[in-house]
C-alpha positions as CSV (number, residue, x, y, z in Angstrom):
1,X,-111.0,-48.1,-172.0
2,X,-111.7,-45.1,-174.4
3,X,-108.3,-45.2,-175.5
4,X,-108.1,-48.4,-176.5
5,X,-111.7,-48.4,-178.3
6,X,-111.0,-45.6,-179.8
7,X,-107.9,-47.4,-181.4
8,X,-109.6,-50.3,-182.5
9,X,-112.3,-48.2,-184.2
10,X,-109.3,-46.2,-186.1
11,X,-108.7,-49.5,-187.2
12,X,-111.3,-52.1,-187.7
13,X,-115.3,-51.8,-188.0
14,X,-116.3,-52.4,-184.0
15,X,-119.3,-54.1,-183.4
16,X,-121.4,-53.1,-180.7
17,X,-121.5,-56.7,-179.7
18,X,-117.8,-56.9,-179.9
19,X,-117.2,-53.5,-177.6
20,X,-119.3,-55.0,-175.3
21,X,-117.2,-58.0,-175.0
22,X,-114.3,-56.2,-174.5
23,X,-115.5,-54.5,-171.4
24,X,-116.7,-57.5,-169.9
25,X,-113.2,-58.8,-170.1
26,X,-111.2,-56.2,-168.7
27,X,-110.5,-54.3,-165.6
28,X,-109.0,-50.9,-165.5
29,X,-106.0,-51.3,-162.6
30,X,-104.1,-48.1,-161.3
31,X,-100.6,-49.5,-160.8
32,X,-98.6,-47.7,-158.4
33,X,-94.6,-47.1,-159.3
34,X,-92.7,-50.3,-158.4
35,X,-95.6,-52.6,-158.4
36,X,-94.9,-55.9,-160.1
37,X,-97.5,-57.4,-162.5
38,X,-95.9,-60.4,-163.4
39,X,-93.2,-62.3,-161.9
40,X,-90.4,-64.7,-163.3
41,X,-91.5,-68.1,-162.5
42,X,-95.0,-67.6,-162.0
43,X,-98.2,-68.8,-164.3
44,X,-99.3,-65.9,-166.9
45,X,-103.0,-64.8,-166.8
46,X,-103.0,-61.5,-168.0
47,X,-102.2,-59.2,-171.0
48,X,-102.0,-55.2,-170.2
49,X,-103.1,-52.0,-172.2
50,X,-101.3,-48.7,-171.0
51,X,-103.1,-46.3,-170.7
52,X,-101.1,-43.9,-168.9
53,X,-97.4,-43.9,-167.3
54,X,-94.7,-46.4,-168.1
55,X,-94.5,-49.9,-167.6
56,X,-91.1,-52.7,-168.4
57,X,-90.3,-56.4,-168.8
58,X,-86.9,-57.6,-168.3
59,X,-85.3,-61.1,-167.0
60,X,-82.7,-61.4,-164.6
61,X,-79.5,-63.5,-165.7
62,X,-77.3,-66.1,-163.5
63,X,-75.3,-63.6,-162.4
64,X,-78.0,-61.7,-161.4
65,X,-77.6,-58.5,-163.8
66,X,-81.2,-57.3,-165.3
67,X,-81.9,-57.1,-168.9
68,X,-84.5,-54.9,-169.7
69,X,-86.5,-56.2,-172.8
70,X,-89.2,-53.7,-173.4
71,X,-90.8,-50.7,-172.1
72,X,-94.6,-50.0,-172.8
73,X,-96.1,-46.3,-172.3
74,X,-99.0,-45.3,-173.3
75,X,-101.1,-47.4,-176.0
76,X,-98.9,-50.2,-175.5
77,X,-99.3,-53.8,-174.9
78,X,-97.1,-55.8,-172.3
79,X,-96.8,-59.3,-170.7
80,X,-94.8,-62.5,-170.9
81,X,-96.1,-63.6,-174.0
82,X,-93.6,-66.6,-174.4
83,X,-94.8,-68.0,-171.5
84,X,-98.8,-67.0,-172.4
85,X,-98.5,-68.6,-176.4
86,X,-96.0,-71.4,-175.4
87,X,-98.0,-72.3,-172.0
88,X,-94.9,-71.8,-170.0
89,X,-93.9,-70.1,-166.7
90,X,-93.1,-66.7,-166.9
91,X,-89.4,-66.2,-168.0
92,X,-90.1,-62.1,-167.3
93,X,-90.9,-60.0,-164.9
94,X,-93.2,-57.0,-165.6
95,X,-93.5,-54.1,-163.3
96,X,-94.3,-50.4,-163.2
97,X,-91.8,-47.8,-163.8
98,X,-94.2,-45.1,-162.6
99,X,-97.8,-44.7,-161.2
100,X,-99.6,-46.1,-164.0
101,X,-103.2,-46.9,-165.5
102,X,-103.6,-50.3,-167.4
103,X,-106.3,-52.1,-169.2
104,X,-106.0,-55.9,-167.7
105,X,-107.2,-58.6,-169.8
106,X,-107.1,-62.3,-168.9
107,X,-104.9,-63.8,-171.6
108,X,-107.1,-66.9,-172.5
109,X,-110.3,-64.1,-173.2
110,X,-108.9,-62.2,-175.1
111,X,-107.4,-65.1,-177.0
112,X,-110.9,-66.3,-177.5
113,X,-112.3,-62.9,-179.0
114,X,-111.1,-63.6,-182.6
115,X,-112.9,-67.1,-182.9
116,X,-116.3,-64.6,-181.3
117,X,-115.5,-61.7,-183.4
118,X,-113.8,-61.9,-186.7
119,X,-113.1,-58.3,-186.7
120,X,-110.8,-58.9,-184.3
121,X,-108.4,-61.2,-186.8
122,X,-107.0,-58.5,-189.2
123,X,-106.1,-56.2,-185.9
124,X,-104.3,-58.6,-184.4
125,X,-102.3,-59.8,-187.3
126,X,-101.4,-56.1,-187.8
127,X,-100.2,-55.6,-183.8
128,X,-98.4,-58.8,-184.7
129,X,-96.4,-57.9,-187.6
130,X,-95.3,-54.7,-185.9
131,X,-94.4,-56.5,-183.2
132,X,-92.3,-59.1,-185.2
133,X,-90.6,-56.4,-186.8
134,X,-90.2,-53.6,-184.2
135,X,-88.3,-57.0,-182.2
136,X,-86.3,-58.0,-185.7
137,X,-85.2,-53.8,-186.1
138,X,-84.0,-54.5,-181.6
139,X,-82.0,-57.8,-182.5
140,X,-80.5,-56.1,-185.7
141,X,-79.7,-52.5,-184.0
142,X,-78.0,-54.8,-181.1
143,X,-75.9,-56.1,-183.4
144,X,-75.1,-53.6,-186.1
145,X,-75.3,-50.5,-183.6
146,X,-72.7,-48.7,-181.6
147,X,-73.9,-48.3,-178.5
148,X,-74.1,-44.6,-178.9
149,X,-76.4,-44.9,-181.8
150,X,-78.8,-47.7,-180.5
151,X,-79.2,-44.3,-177.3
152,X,-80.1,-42.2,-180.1
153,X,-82.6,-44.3,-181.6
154,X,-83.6,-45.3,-178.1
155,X,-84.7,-41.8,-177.2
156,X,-86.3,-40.9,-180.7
157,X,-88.2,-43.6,-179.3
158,X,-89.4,-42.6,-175.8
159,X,-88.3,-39.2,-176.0
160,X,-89.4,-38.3,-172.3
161,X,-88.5,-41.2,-170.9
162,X,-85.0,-40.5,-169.4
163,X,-87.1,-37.9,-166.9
164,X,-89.1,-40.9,-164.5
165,X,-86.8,-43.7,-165.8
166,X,-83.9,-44.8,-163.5
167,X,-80.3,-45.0,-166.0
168,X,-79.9,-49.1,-164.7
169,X,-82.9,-49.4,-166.7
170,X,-82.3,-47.8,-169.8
171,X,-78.5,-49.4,-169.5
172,X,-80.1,-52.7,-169.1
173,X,-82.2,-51.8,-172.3
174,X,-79.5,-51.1,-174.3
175,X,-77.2,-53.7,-173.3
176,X,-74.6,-51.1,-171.5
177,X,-73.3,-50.5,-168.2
178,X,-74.0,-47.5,-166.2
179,X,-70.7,-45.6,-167.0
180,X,-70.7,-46.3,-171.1
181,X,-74.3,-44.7,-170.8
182,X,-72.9,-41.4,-168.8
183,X,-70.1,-41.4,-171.0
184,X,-72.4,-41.3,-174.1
185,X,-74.4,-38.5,-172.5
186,X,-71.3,-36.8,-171.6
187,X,-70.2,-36.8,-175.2
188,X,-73.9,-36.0,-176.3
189,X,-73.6,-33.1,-174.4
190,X,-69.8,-31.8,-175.0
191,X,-70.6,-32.0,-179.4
């Protein structure tokens, strides 16, 4: 939980009230590697903080194939927030790519902080808008990128990544098979 208030202190004035309402809220969960937090087709009650290790949504398609959506490490946010905002069932599944730590909030509480906390309001519109563009600058490289360069962005990105991530997942990220990604690093490392 120090991570994260240390965050929101670099960015908003924290009441002591306000701190304190935040830890009555949330749990800190060790999650071991392959544990999943939230499944397609179930009812979203939680939002997660990283705080350490790595964590990834993706949805499975009718033929089966897995399409990774995001990866969160640390001081990240993840969940299925389609289904949380739109009051659906969960169209993602989130699991752990690694032994992680998380901050778990229950969605609807931490919903109901900025109407208790103004403070809260200007953060949030802020995560928000990076959020909104960091998905815009995904949908755009997807289009616009060869598949080579959307690797290179994808590792100025998560630069240690590739070391505990299996290469289905980081195919399945960038929207390539298995072989165009060893070909790329095969490339990468002949230049």
């Amino acid at each position: 939980m120090k991570e994260l208030i240390s965050k929101l202190k670099n960015n908003i004035d924290l009441s002591p009230e306000a701190e304190e309402y935040l830890h009555s809220i949330s749990s800190n969960r060790e999650v071991s590697k392959g544990e999943v937090l939230i499944r397609e087709g179930q009812t979203v009650r939680y939002t997660y903080f990283v705080t350490d290790g790595c964590l990834r949504s993706f949805c499975i398609d009718k033929n089966g194939r897995q399409h990774t959506l995001q990866f969160a490490i640390k001081e990240w946010w993840i969940s299925d927030f389609i289904a949380i905002y739109n009051n659906e069932l969960a169209t993602l599944t989130v699991e752990s790519i690694t032994d992680s730590k998380v901050i778990e909030f229950k969605a609807m509480d931490l919903a109901n902080i900025f109407t208790k906390y103004s403070e809260f309001e200007a953060f949030q519109r802020g995560n928000l808008e990076r959020h909104v563009v960091s998905l815009q600058k995904r949908i755009l490289n997807q289009l616009q990128l060869t598949a080579a360069e959307r690797y290179d962005l994808f590792l100025q990105q998560y630069p240690d990544i590739e070391s505990y991530t299996p290469n289905y997942h980081i195919a399945s990220y960038l929207g390539i098979t298995q072989q165009s990604l060893s070909r790329i690093r095969k490339e990468k490392a002949n230049a």
